[in-house]
C-alpha positions as CSV (number, residue, x, y, z in Angstrom):
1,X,54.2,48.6,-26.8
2,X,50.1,48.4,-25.9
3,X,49.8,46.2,-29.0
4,X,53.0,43.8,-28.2
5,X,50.7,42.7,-25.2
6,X,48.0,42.5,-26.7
7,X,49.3,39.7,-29.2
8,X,50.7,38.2,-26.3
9,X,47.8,38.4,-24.2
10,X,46.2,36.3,-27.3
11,X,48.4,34.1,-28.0
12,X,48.4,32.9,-24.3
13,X,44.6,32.6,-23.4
14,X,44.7,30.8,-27.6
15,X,47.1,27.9,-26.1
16,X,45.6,27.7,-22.8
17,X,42.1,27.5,-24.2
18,X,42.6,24.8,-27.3
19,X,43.5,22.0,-25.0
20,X,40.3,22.6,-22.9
21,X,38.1,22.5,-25.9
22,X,39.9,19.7,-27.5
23,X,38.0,17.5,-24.9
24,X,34.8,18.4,-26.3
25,X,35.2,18.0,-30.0
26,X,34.2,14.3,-29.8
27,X,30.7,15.3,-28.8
28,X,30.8,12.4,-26.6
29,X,32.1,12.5,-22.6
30,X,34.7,10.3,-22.0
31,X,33.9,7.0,-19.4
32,X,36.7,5.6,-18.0
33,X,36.8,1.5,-19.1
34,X,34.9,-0.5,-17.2
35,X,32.7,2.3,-15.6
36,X,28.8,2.6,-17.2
37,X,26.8,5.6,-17.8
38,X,24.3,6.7,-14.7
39,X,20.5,6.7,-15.8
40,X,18.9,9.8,-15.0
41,X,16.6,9.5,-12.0
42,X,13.1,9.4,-13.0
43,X,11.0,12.3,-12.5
44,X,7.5,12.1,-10.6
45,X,5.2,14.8,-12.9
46,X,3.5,17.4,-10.1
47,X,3.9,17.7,-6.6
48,X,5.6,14.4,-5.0
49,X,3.9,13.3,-1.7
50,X,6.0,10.2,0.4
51,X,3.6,7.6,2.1
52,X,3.2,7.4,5.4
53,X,3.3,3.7,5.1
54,X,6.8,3.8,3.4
55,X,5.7,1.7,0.9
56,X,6.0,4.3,-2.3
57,X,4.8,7.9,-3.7
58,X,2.7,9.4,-4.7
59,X,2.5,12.1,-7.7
60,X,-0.5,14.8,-7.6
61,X,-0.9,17.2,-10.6
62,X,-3.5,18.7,-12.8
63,X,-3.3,17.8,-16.2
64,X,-6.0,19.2,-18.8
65,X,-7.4,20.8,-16.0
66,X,-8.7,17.6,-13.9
67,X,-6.6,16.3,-11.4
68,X,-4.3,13.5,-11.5
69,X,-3.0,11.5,-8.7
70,X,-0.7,8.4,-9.2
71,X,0.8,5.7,-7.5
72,X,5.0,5.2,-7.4
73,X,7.3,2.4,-5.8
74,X,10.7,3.6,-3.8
75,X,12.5,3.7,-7.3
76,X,9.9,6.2,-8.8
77,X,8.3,3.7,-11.3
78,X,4.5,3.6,-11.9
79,X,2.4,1.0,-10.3
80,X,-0.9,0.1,-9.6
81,X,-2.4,1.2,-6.8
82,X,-3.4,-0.4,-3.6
83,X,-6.8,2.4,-3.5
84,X,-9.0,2.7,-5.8
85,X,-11.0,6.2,-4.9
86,X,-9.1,9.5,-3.3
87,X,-11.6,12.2,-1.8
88,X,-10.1,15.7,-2.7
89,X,-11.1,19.0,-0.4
90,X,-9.6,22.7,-0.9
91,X,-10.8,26.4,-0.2
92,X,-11.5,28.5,-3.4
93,X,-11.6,32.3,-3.5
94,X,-14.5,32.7,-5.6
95,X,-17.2,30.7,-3.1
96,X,-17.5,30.4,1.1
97,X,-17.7,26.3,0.9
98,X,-14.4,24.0,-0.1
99,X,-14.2,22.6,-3.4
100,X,-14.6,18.6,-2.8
101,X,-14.2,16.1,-5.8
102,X,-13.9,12.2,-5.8
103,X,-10.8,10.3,-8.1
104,X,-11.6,7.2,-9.4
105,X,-9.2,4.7,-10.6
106,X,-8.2,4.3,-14.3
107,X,-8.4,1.6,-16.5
108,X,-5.1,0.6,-15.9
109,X,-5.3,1.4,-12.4
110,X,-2.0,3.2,-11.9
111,X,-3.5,6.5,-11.3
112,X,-6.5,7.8,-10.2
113,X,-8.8,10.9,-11.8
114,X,-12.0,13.2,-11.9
115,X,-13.3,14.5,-15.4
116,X,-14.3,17.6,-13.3
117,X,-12.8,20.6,-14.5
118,X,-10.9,22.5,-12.0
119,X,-10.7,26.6,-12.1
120,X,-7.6,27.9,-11.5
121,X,-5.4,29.4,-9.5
122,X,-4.2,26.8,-8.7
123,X,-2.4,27.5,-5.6
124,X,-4.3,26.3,-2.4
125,X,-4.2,23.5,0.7
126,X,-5.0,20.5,-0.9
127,X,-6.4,17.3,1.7
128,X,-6.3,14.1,0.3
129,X,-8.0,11.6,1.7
130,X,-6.9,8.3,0.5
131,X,-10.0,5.3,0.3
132,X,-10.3,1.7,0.1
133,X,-12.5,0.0,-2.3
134,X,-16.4,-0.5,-1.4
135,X,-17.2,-3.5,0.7
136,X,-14.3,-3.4,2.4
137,X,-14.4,-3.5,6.4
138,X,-14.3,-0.5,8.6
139,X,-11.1,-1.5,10.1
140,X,-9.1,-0.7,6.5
141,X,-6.9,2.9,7.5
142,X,-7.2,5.3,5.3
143,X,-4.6,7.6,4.3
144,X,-4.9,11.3,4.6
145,X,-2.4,14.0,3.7
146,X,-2.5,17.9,3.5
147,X,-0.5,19.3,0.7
148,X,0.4,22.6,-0.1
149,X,-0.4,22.4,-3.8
150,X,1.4,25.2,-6.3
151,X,1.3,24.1,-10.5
């Protein structure tokens, strides 16, 4: 008797189950005609920090152990940016004084960097301090921003 509903039992969940998986033998989803695939949504590497200007990103991170701070548009795609220096300032465990360190722009100038080597953790309040290029008048506004910086 046990065993009759077993069998049953399988047979049932085997014909409920076959049709479900027959969707995925293709290996390819299905689009409906006329409808296009969506393209992921880039992805800004580190912490992402929104203007204050509304004009883009930014994307702070530390890669190789110096930071990295780069510049983004509204649709997440590099571009160059509109600063060419960034002054840096956090509190360390293992001195009394903040760390403070100077980006300068790349060669490309889509991202600026320090070949400073920073000691981990790396878990602090990070200030940036965003600056214009020398020469420029006094009345050019900076931007400042105080990040909570985990990596």
């Amino acid at each position: 008797m046990k065993l009759g509903r077993l069998l049953i039992l399988c047979a049932l969940s085997a014909s409920l189950s076959l049709p479900a998986l027959a969707q995925y033998s293709t290996g390819k989803p299905k689009t409906k005609p006329g409808q296009t695939e969506d393209k992921p949504e880039p992805v800004i590497p580190g912490m992402t920090i929104e203007r204050k200007t509304g004009d883009g990103l930014l994307g702070i991170e530390i890669t190789g152990g110096n930071f990295k701070l780069s510049f983004y548009d509204k649709d997440k795609q590099p571009v160059v940016g509109n600063y060419n220096r960034a002054l840096l300032r956090w509190a360390v465990t293992y001195k009394k004084a903040d760390e403070r360190l100077i980006l300068t722009a790349s060669n490309d100038g889509k991202f600026l960097t320090s070949s400073r080597i920073i000691r981990a953790p790396y878990n602090f309040l990070l200030f940036v301090t965003l600056i214009g290029p020398e020469g420029s008048s006094d009345d050019v506004e900076t931007e400042t921003y105080a990040v909570n910086f985990r990596q």
